[in-house]
FIDO-579152 format. One record per residue (C-alpha): x, y, z; residue number from 0. Coordinates in steps of 0.1 Angstrom, whole numbers. Example, Ala and Ser with C-alpha at 12.3 -4.5 7.8 and 13.67 -1.06 7.14 Angstrom:
residues 2
123_-45_78_0
137_-11_71_1
END
This chain:
residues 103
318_962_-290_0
305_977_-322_1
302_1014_-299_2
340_1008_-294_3
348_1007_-329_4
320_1028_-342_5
347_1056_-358_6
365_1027_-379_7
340_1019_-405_8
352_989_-418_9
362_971_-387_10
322_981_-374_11
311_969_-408_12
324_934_-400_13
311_934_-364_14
277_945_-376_15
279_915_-399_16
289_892_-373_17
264_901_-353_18
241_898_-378_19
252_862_-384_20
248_858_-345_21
215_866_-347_22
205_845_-375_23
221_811_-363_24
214_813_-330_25
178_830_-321_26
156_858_-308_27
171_850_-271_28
205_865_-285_29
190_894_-295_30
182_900_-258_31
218_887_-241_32
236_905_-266_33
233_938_-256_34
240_931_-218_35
269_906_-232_36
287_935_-255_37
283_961_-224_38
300_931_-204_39
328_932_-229_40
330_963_-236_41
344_975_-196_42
370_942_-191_43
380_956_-223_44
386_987_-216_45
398_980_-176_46
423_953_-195_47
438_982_-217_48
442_1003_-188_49
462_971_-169_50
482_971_-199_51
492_1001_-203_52
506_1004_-163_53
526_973_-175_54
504_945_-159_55
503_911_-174_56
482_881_-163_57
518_859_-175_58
538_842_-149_59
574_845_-138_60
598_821_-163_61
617_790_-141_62
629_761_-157_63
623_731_-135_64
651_702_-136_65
651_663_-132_66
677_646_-112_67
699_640_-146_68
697_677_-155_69
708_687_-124_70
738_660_-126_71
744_670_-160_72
749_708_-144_73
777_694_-120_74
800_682_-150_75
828_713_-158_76
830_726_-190_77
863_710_-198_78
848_676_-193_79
822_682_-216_80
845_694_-250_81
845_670_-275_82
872_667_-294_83
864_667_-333_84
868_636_-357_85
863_613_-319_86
837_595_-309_87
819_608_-275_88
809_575_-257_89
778_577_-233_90
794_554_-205_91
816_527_-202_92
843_513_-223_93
840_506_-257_94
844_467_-264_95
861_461_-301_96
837_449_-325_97
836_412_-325_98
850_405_-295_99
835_376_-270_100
824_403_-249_101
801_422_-267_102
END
């Protein structure tokens, strides 16, 4: 990755440093995968920019899947579903007064 970005000094500045850090933390045996891992990178990078650019993305169609009281909720008209301001909407039934035996 540091070849890629070898013409922006500070950006291969901090990848040299990270790499460094690599190397110190984690070993002589990253000293050997590393090269073969940054080559790895290096062409799914570049093969990724070249999807992108046609316009390919790895992101799915957008659907909206409904429950059974969405899809109820979708056969109410509009005209039932005003509210009119300074009333109380009820969510079913009939309001009992306060205090009443019923309720």
């Amino acid at each position: 990755m540091r070849k890629k970005y070898r013409h922006d000094r500070k950006l291969f500045a901090e990848l040299s440093d990270l790499l460094r850090a690599i190397y110190l933390a984690f070993g002589w045996k990253t000293r050997l995968i590393a090269p073969v891992v940054g080559r790895y990178l290096m062409v799914t990078t570049k093969l990724e920019e070249r999807r992108l650019a046609r316009g390919w993305t790895l992101e799915p169609e957008c659907f909206y899947e409904k429950n059974r009281a969405a899809r109820e909720l979708d056969t109410v008209t509009r005209a039932e579903t005003v509210r009119e301001p300074g009333k109380i909407q009820w969510a079913g039934g009939v309001p009992t007064a306060v205090g009443s035996a019923d309720g």
